[in-house]
N, C-alpha and C positions, 0 to 999 in steps of 0.2 A: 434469573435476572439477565437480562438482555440490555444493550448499550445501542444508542442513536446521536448519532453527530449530524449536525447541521453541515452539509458537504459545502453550499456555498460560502458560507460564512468562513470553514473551516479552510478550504482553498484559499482565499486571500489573506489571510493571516500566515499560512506557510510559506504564500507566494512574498508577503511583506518580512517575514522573519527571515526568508534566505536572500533578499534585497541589502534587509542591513545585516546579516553575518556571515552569507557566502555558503553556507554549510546546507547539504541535501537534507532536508527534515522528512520523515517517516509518520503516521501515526497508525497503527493496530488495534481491533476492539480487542476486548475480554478474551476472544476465544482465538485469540493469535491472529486474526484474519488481518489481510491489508485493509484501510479503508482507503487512504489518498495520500497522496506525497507530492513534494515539489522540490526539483523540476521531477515529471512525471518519466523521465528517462533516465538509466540509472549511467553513472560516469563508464569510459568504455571498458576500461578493465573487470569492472563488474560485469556487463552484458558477456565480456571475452568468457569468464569464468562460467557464466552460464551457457556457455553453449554447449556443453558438457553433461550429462547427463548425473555425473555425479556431484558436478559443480553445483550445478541448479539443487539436486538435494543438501550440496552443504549448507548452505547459501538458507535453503528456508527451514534445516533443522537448526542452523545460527542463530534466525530468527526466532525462533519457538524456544530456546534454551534462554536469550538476552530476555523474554518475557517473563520466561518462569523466574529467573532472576531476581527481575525487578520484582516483582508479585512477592515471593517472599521476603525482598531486603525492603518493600518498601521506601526503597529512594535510588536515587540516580547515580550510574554510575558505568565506568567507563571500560572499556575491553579491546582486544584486536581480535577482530573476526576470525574466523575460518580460513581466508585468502588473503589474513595479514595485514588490514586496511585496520584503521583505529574507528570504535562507533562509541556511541553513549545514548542510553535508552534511561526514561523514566515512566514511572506508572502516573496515569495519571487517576487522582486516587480520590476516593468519596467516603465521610467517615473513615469507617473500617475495611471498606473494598474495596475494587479496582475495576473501572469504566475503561481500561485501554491503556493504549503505552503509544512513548513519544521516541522515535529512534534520531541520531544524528548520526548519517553516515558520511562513509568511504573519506576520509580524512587521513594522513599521512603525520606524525609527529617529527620536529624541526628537530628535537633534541635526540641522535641516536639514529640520523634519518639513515644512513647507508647501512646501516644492521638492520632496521626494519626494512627497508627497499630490498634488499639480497631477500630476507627471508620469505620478502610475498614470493619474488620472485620463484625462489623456490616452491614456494606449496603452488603454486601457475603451473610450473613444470610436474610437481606431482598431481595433477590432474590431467597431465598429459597434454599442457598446450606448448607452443615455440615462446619457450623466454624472452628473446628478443622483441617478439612483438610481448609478452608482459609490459616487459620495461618500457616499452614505448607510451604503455596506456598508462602503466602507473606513474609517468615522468608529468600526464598532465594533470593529475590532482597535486594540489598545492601542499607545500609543508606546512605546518602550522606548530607553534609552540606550546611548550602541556601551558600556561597562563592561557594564552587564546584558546584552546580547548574546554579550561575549567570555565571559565568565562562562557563561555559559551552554552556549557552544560547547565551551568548557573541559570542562564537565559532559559532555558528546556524548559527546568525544574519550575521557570513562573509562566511558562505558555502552557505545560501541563496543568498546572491550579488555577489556570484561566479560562482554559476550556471549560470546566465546569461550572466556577465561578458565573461565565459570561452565557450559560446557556447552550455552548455550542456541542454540551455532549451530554444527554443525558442517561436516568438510568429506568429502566421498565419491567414490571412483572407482564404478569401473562395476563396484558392489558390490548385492548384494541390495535397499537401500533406495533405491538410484538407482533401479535397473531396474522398481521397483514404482512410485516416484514417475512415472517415466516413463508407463509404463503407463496409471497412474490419469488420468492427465491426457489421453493420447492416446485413452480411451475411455470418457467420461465419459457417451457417450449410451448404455451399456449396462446392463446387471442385474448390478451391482459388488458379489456379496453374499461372503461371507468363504470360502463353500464353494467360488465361481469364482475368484476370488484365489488360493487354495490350490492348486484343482487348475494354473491357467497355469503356479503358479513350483514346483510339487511339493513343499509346503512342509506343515508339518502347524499345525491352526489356532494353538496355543502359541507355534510361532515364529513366527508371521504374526503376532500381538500383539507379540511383544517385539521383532521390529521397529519396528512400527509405534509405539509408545509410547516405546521409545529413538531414531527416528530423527523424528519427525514431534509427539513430544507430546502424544500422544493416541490412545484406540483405532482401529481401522481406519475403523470406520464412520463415526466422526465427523469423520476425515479427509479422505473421500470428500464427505462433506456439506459441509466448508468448501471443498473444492474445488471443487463443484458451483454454491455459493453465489456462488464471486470469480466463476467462467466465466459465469454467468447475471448479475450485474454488469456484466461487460464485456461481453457481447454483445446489453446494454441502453441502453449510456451507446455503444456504436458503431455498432450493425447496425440495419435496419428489419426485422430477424423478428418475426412475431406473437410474440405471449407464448404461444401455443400449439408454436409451432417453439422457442422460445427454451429453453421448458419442455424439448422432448424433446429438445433438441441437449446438454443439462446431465446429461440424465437422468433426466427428472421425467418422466414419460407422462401424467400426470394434469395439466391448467390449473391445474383449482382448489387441485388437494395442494399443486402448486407456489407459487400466491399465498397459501394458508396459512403455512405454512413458509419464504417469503418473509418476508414481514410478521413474523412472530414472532422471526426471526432478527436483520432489517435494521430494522426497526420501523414501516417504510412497505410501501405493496404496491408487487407488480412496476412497474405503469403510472406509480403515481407517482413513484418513484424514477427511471423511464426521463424523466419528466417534468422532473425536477432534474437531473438528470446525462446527458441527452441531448445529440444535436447542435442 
């Protein structure tokens, strides 16, 4: 079973729920993967922690533990990460199973705040970065009380049974838009244009749209492009490929098309985003 979120749909709704609550919202499929968050950059003490090679692995074995979590407790519930910041994750849930999880991060509690500030602090310094600038980055996420938290988390727990309620997540066997999602993803260094799509799944271009707009939330093409974009992300913030390998590993044959289209999309170029979100 495979999980499809409506990415436009699901982007404005994250971008409306961190409007009225302030709080960076996360959502994950089934299989821990990121799908989208807002705001799309994480607060600095977080990026600080990842430039770290072991940071960046606490950081996404956090992630994968707060899922498994939730997957078993089936509900929502709150924790301090790895580098000491306060999160709360929910599954968001269908029947008997789980379509994905909803994270709320890097949040600071009001109550206790200088014992938790000391102890990110600390685990910063035990990954080997300058405390001092820790404390600088953790001084700009805001404190918040466990009622605004709960509250908050409260809020999660009904954007998660909304997502599925409202259509913006669904769930698929090993149905046409699985097997296309598949696809796209396992050959993302190819020439993925709507006439080669077509011909793989013997599809005619019409229903190659209304899949792709009913199962992914958006035309084909620009589906391929947000896919191209995460996989060039991650093979920036993990690997030492050139941005010339990077480029063609995604798709991109072209350097330069790729650090256009880069930048225009993420808002920094390749290099410097590898710069921020490297090992």
């Amino acid at each position: 079973m495979s999980s499809f979120f409506d990415l436009k749909k699901l982007q404005q709704l994250l971008k409306d729920f961190y409007t009225a609550v302030g709080i960076r919202i996360s959502v994950f499929d089934e299989r821990f993967c990121l799908v989208t968050e807002y705001p799309t950059e994480a607060p600095k003490y977080c990026s600080y922690i990842r430039t770290t090679a072991c940071g960046a692995e606490g950081c996404r074995k956090c992630d994968f533990a707060a899922c498994k979590r939730a997957e078993k407790q089936q509900a929502a519930h709150i924790y301090v990460c790895h580098a000491g910041v306060t999160e709360a994750i929910t599954p968001i849930r269908f029947e008997n199973g789980v379509l994905g999880y909803v994270i709320l991060a890097h949040m600071m509690p009001l109550e206790n705040y200088d014992t938790a500030f000391e102890n990110a602090v600390a685990l910063c310094e035990k990954y080997g970065l300058d405390g001092t600038q820790g404390r600088e980055y953790l001084s700009q996420i805001a404190p918040r009380s466990r009622e605004q938290i709960l509250a908050a988390v409260h809020l999660l727990d009904a954007v998660s049974s909304y997502l599925y309620v409202a259509n913006l997540v669904k769930k698929n066997g090993d149905d046409l838009a699985t097997r296309l999602d598949r696809f796209l993803r396992e050959n993302l260094h190819l020439k993925l244009t709507s006439n080669s799509i077509c011909k793989q799944f013997l599809i005619s271009r019409t229903k190659l749209y209304m899949v792709a707009t009913e199962s992914f939330g958006m035309p084909i093409s620009q589906y391929v492009f947000s896919l191209r974009i995460k996989a060039a992300k991650k093979l920036l913030k993990e690997s030492t490929l050139s941005l010339a390998d990077v480029a063609a590993t995604v798709g991109f044959p072209d350097e330069n098309y790729f650090g256009k289209v880069f930048k225009k999309d993420v808002g920094i170029p390749p290099s410097a985003y590898r710069k921020q979100h490297g090992d």
